[in-house]
Backbone as a printed PyTorch tensor [residue, N CA C, xyz], in Angstrom:
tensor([[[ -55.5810,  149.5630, -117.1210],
         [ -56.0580,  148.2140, -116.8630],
         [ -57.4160,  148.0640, -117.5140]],

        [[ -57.7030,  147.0650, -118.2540],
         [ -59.0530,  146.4500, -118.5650],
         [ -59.7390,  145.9860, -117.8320]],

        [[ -61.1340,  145.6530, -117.7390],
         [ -61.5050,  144.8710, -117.1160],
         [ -62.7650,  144.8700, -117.6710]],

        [[ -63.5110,  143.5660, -118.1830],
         [ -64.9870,  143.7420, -119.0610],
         [ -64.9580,  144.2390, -119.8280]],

        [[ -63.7290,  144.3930, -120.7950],
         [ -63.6690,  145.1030, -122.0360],
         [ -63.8660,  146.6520, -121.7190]],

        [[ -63.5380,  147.1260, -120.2110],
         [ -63.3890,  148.6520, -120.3850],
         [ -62.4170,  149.0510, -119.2600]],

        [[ -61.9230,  150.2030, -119.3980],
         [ -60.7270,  150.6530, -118.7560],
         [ -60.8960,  150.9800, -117.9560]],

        [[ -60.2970,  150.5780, -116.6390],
         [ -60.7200,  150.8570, -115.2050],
         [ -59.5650,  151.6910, -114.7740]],

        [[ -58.3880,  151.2680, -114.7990],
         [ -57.3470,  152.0990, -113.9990],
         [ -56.2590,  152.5910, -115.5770]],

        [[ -55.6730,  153.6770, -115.2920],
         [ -54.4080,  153.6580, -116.1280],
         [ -53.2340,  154.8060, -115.5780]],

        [[ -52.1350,  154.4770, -115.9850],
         [ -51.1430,  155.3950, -115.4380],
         [ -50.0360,  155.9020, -116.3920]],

        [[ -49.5270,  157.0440, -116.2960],
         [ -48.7780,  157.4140, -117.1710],
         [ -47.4680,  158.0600, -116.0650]],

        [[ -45.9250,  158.1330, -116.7000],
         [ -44.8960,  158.2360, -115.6720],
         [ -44.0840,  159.2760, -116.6220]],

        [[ -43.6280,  159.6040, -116.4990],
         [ -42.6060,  160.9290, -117.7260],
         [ -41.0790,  160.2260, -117.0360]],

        [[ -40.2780,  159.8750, -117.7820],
         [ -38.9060,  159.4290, -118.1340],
         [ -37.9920,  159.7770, -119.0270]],

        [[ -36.5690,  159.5400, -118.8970],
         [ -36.3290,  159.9040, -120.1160],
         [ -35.4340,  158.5140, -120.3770]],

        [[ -35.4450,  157.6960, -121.8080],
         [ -34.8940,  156.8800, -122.1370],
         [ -33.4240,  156.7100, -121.5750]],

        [[ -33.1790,  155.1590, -121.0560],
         [ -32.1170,  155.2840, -120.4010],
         [ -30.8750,  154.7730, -121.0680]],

        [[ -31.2010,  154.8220, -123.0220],
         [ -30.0470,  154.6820, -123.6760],
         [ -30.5070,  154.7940, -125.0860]],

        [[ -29.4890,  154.8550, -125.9860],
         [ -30.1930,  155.1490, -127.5530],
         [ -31.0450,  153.6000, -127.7720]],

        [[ -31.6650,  153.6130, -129.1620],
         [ -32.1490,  152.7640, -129.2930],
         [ -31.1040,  151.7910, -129.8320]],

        [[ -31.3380,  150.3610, -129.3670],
         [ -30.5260,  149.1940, -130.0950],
         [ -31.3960,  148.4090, -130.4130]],

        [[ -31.4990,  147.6130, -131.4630],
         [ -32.3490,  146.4880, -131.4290],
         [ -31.4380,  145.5660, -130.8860]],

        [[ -32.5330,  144.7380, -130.2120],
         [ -32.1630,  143.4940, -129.2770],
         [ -31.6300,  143.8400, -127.7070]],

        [[ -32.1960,  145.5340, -127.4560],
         [ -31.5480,  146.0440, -126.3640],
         [ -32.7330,  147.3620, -125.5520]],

        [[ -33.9140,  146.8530, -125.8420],
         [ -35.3540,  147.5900, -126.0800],
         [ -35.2980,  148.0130, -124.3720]],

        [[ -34.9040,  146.8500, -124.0690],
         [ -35.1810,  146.7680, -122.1630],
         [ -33.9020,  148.1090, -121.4360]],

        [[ -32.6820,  148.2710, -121.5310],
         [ -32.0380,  149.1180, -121.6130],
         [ -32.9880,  150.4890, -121.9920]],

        [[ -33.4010,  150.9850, -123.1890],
         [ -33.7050,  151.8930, -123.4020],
         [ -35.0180,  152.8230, -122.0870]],

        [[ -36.0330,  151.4010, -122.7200],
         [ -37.4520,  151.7740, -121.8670],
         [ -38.2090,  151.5800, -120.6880]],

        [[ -36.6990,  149.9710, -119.9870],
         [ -37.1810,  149.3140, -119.0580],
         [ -37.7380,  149.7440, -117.8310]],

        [[ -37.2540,  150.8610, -117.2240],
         [ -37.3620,  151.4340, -116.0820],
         [ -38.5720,  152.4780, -116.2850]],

        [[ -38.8620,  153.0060, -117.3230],
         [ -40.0000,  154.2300, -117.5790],
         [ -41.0270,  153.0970, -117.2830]],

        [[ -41.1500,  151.2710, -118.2410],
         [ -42.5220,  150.7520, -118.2570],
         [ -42.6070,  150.2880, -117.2140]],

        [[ -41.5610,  150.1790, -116.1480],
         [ -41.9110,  149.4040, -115.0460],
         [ -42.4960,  150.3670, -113.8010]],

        [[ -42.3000,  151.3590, -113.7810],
         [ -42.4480,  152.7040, -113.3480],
         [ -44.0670,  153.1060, -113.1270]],

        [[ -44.2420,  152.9190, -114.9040],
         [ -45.8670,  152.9760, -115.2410],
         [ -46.4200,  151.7760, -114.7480]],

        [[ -46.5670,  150.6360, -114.8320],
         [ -47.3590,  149.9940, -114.3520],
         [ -46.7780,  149.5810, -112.9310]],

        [[ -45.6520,  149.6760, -112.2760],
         [ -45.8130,  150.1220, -110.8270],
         [ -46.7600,  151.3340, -109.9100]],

        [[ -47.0180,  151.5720, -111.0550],
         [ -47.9880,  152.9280, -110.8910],
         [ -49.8710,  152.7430, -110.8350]],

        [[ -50.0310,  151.3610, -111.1400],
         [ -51.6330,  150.6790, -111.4600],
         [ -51.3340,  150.7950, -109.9570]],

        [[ -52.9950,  151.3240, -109.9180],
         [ -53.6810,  150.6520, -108.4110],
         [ -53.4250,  149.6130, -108.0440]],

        [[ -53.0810,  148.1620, -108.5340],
         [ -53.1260,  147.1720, -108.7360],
         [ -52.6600,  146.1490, -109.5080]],

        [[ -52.0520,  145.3790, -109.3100],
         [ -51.0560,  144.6600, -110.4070],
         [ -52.2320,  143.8340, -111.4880]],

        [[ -51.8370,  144.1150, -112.7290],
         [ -52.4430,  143.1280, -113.8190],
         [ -52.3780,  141.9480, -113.7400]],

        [[ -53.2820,  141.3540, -114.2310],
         [ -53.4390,  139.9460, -113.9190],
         [ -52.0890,  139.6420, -115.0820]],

        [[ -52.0790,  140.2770, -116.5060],
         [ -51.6170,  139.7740, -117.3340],
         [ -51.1780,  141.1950, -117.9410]],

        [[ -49.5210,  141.6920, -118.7690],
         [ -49.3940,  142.7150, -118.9080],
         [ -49.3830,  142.0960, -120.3560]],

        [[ -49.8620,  143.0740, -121.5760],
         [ -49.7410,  143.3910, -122.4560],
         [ -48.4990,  144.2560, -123.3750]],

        [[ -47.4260,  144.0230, -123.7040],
         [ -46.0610,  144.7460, -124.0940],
         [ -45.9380,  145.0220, -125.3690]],

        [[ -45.7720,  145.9810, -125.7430],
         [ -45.4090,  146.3160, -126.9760],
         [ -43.8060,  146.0790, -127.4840]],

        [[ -43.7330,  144.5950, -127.8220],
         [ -41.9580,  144.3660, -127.4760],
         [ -42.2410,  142.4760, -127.9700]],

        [[ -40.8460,  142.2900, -128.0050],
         [ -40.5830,  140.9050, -128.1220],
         [ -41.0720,  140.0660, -127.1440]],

        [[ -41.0750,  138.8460, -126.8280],
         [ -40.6710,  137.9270, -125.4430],
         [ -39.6070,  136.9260, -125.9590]],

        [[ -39.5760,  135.6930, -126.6730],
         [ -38.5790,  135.0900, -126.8250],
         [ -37.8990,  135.5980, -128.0380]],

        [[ -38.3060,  135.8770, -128.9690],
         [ -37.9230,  136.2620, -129.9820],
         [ -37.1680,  137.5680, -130.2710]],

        [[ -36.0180,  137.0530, -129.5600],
         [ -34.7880,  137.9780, -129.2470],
         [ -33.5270,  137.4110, -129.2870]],

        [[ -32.1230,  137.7340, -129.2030],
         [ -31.0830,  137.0490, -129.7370],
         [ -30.8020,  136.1730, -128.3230]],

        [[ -30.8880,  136.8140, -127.3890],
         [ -31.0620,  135.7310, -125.8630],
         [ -31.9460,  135.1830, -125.1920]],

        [[ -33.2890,  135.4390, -126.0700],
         [ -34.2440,  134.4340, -126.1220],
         [ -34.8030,  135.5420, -124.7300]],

        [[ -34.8800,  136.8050, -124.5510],
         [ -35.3300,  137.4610, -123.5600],
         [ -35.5010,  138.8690, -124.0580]],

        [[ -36.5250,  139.2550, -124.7090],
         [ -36.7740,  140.3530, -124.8190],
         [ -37.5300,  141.1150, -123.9250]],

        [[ -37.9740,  142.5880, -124.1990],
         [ -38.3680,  143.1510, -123.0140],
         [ -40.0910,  142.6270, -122.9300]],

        [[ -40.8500,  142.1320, -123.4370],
         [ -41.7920,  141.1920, -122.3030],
         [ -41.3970,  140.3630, -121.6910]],

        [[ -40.2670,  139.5810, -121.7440],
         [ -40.0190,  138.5160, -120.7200],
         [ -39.4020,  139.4290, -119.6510]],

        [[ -38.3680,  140.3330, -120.0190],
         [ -37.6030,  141.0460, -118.9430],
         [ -38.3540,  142.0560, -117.6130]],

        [[ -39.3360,  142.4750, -118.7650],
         [ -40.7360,  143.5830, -117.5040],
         [ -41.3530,  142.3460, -116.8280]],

        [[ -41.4120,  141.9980, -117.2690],
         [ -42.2950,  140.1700, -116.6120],
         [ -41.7560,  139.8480, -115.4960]],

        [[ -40.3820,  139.4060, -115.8180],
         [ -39.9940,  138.9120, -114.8330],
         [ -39.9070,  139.9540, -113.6560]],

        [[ -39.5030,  141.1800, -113.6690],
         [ -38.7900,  142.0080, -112.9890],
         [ -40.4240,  142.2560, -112.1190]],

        [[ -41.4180,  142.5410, -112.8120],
         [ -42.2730,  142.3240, -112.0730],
         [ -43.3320,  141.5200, -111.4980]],

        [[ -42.9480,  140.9250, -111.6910],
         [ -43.4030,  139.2520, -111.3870],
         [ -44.8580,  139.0470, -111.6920]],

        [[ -44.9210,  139.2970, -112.9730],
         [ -46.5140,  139.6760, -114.0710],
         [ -46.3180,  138.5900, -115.1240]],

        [[ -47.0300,  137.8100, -115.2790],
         [ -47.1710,  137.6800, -116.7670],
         [ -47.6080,  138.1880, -117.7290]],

        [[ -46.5870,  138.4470, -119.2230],
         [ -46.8180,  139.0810, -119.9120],
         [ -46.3450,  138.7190, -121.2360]],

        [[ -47.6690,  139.1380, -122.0570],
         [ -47.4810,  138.6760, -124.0080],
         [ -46.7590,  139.6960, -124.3480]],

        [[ -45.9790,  139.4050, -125.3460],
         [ -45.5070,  140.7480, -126.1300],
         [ -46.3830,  141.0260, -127.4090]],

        [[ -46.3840,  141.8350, -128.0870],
         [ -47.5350,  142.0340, -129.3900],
         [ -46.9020,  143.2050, -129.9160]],

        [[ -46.2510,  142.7920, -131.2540],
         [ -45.7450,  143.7370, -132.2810],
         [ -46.1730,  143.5340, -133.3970]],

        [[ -45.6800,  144.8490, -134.6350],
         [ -46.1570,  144.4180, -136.0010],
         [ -45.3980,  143.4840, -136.5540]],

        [[ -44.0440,  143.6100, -136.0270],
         [ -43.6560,  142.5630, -136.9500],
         [ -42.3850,  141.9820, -136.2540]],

        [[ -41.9890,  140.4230, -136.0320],
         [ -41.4200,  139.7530, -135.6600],
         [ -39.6510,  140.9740, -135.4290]],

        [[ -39.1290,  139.7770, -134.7200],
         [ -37.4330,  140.5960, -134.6310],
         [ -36.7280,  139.8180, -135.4040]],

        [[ -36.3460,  138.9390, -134.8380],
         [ -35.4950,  137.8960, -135.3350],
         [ -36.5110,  136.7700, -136.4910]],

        [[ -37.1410,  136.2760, -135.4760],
         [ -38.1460,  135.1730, -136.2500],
         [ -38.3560,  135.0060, -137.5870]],

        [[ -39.2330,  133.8720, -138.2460],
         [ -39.4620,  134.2780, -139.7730],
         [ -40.7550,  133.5930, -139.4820]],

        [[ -41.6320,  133.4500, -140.1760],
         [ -42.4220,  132.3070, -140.5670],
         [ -44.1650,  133.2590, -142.0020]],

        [[ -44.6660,  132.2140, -142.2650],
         [ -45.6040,  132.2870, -143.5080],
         [ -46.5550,  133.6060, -142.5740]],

        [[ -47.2050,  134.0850, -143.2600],
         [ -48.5730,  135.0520, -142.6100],
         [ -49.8930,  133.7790, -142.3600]],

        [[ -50.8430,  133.7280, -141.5280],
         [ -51.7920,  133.0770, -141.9330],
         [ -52.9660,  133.0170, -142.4020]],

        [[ -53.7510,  132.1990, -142.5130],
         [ -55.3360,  132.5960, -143.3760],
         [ -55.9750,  133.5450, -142.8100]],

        [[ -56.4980,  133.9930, -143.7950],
         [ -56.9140,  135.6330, -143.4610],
         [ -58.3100,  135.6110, -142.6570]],

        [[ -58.4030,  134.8060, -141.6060],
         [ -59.6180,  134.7680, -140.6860],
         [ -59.4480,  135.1100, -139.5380]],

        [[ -60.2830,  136.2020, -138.7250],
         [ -60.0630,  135.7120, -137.3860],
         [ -59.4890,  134.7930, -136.4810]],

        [[ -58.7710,  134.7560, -135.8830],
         [ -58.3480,  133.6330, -134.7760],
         [ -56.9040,  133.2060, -135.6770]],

        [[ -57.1670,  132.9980, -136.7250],
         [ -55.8990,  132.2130, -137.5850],
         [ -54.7050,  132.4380, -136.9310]],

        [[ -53.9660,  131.4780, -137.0170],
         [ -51.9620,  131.8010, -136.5750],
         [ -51.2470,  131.1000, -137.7190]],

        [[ -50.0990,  131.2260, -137.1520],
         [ -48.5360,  130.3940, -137.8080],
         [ -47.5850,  130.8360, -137.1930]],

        [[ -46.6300,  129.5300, -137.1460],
         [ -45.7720,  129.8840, -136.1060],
         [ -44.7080,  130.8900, -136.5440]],

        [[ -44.0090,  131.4330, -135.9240],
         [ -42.5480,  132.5050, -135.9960],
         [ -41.9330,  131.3140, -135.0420]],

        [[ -41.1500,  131.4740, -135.8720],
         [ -39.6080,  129.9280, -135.7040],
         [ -38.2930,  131.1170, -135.6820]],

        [[ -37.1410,  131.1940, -135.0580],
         [ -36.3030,  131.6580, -134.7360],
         [ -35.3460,  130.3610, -134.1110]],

        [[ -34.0480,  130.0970, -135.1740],
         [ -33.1910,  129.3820, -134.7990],
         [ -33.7380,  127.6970, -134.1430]],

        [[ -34.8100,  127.1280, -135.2450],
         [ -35.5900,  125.9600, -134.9820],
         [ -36.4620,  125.8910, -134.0790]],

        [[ -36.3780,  127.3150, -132.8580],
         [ -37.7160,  127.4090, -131.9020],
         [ -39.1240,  127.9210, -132.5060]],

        [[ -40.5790,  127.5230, -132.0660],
         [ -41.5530,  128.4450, -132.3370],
         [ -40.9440,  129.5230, -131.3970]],

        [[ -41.1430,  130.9700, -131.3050],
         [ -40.9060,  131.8630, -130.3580],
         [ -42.1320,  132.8200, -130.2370]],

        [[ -42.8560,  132.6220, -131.3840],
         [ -44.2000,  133.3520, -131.4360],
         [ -45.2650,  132.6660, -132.7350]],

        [[ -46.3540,  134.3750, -132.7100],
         [ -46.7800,  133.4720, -134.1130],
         [ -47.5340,  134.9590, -134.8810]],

        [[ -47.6570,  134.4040, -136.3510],
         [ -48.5750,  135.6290, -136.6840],
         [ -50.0800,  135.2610, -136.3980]],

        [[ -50.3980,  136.1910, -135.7030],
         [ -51.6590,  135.8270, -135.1990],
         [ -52.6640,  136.8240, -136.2840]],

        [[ -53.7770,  136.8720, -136.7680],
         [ -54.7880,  137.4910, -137.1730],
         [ -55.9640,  137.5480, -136.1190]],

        [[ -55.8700,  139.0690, -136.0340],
         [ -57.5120,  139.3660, -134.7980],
         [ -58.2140,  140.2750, -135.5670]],

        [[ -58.2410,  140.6230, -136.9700],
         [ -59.1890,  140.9040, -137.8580],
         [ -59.1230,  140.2920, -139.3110]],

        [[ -60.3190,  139.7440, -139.7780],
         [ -60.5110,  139.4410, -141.4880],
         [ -59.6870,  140.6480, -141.8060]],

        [[ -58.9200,  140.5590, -143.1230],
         [ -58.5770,  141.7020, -144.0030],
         [ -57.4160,  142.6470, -143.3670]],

        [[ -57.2380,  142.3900, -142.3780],
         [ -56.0190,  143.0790, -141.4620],
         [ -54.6510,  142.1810, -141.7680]],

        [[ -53.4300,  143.1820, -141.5720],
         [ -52.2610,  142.2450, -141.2790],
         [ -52.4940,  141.3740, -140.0170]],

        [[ -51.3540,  140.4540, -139.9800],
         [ -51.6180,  139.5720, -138.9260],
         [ -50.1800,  140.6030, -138.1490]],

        [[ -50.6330,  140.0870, -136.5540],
         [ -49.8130,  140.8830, -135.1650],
         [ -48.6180,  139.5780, -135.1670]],

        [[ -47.4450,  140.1010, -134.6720],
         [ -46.5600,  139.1590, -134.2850],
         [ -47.0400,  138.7770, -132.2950]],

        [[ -47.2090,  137.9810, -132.3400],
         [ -47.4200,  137.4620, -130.5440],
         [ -46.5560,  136.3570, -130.2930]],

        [[ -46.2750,  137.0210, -128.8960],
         [ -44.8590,  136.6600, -127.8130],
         [ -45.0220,  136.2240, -126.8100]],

        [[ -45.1750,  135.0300, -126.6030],
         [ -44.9760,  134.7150, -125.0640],
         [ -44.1660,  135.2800, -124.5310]],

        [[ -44.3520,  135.6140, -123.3960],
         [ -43.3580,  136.0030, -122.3070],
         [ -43.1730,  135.5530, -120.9720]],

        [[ -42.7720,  136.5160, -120.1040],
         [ -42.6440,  135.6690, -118.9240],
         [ -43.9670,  135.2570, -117.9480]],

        [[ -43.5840,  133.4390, -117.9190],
         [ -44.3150,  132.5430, -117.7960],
         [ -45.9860,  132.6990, -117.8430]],

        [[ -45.8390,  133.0260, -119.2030],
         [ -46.7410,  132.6010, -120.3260],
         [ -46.4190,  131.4320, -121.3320]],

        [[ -47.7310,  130.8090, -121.5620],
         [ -47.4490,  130.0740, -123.2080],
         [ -47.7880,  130.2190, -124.3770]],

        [[ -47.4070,  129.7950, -124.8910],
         [ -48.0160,  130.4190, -126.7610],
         [ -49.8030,  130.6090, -126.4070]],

        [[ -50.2540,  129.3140, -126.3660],
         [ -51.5870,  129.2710, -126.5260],
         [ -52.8970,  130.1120, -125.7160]],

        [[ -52.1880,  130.6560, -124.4440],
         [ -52.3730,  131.2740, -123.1170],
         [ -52.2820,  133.2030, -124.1290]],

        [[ -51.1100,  133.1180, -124.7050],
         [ -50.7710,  134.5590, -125.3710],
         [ -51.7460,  135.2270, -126.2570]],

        [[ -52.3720,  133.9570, -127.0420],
         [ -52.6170,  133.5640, -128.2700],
         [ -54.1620,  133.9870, -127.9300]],

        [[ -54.8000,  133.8860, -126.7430],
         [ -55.6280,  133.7950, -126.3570],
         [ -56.6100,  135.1060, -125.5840]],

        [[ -55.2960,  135.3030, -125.2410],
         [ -55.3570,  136.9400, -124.2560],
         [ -55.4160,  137.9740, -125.3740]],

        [[ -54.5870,  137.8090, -126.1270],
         [ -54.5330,  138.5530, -127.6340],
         [ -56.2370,  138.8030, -127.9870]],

        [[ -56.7320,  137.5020, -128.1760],
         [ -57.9730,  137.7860, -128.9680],
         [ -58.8330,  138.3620, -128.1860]],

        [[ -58.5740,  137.9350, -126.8500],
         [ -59.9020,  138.6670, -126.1880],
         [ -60.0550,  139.9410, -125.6740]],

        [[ -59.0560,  141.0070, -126.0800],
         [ -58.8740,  142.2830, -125.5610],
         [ -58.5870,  142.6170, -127.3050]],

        [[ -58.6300,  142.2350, -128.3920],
         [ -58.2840,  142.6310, -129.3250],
         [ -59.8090,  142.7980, -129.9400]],

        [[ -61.1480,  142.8430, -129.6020],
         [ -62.2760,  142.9430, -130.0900],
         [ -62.7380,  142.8200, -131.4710]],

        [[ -62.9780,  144.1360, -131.9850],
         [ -63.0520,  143.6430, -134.1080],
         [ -61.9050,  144.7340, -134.2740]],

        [[ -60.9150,  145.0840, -133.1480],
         [ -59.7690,  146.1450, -134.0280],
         [ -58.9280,  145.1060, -134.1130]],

        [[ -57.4760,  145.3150, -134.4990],
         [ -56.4660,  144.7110, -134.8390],
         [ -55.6530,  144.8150, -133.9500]],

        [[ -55.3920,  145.8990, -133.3270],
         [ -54.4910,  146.0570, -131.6890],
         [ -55.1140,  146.0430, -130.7460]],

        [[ -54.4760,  145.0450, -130.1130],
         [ -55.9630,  144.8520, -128.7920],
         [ -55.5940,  146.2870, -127.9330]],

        [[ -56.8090,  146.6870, -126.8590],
         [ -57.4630,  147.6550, -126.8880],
         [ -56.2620,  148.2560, -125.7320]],

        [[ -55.9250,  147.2380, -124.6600],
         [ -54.8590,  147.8010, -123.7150],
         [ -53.6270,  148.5890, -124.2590]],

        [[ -53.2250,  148.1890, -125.8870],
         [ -52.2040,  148.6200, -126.3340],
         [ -52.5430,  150.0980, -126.9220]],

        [[ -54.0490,  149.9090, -127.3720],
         [ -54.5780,  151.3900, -127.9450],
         [ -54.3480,  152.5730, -127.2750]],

        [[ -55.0440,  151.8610, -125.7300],
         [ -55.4990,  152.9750, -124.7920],
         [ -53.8670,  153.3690, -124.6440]],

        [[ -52.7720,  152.5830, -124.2890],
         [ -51.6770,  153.1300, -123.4040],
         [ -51.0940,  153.9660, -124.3880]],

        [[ -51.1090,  153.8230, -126.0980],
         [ -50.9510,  154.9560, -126.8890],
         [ -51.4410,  155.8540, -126.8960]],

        [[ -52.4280,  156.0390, -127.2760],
         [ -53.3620,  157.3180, -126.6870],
         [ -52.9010,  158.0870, -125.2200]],

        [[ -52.7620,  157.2780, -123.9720],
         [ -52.0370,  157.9720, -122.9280],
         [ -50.7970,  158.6080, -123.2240]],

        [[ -50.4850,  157.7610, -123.7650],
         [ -48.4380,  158.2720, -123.8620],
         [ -48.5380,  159.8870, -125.1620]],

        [[ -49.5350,  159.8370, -126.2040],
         [ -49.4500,  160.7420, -126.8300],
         [ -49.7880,  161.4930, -126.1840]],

        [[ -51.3160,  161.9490, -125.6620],
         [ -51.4370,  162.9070, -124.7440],
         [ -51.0620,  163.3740, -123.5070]],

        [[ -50.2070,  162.4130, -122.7990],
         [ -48.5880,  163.0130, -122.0070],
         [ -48.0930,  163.2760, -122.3060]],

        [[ -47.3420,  162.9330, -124.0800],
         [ -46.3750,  164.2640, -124.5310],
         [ -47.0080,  165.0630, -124.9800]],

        [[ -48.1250,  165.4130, -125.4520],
         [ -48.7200,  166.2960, -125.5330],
         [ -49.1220,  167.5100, -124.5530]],

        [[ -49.3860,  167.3470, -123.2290],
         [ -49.3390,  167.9630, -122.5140],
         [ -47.8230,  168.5700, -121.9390]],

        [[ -46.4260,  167.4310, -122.1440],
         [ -45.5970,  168.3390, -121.6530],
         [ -44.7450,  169.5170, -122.8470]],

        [[ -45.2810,  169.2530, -123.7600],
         [ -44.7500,  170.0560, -124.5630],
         [ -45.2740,  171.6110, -124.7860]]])
């Protein structure tokens, strides 16, 4: 968990995937390990951060909307790069977007949270809105490019497999 731009709580859970990987089937694989882990915060997040789709999925429910809902969190999704979606990259400034359109919906957008960086794909999820996503993104994303909740929980997850190996 963040809080003031620094990490107050975090949790790590050892699982084992509860199916091969599919795309468009992320929630199957990992759903129960991430819900596990952040059933595991001292405290529920105001707002979860996912490394995963939210609408921009073939049922319009990827696994940020699905951890979302299941735990009754709101939560952005934030990947490198769209699933389904398409849309332009945008101006190479801070803050900049464009939408990711999937089947005539916006479903996300490429967002830029550094000059000179690729831009992040961002996902609303469950009951979140674009602009709400769009927003949370920048302010935990500081001058890196992955905002910092997504850093830290990598860093955890490597040095949990690191330790069980």
């Amino acid at each position: 968990m963040l809080r003031g731009g620094r990490v107050i709580a975090s949790a790590a859970v050892s699982g084992e995937a509860g199916a091969p990987y599919v795309p468009g089937l992320l929630a199957m694989r990992e759903g129960l390990v991430l819900e596990a882990a952040v059933r595991a915060l001292p405290e529920a997040p105001d707002v979860l951060l996912v490394d995963a789709t939210g609408r921009d999925h073939p049922r319009r429910a990827g696994m940020a909307v699905q951890l979302g809902a299941t735990l009754s969190v709101p939560t952005v999704g934030v990947t490198h790069r769209p699933l389904l979606a398409a849309g332009d990259w945008p101006n190479d400034q801070r803050g900049a977007s464009s939408p990711l359109v999937f089947e005539g919906d916006t479903v996300g957008v490429w967002l830029r949270t550094r000059h000179g960086a690729r831009p992040l794909a961002v996902h609303p999820g469950w009951q979140t809105e674009l602009d709400v996503a769009i927003s949370v993104v920048l302010a935990v994303s500081g001058s890196r490019r992955t905002p910092e909740p997504l850093r830290v929980a990598r860093r955890l997850a490597r040095e949990r497999r690191a330790e069980a190996a």
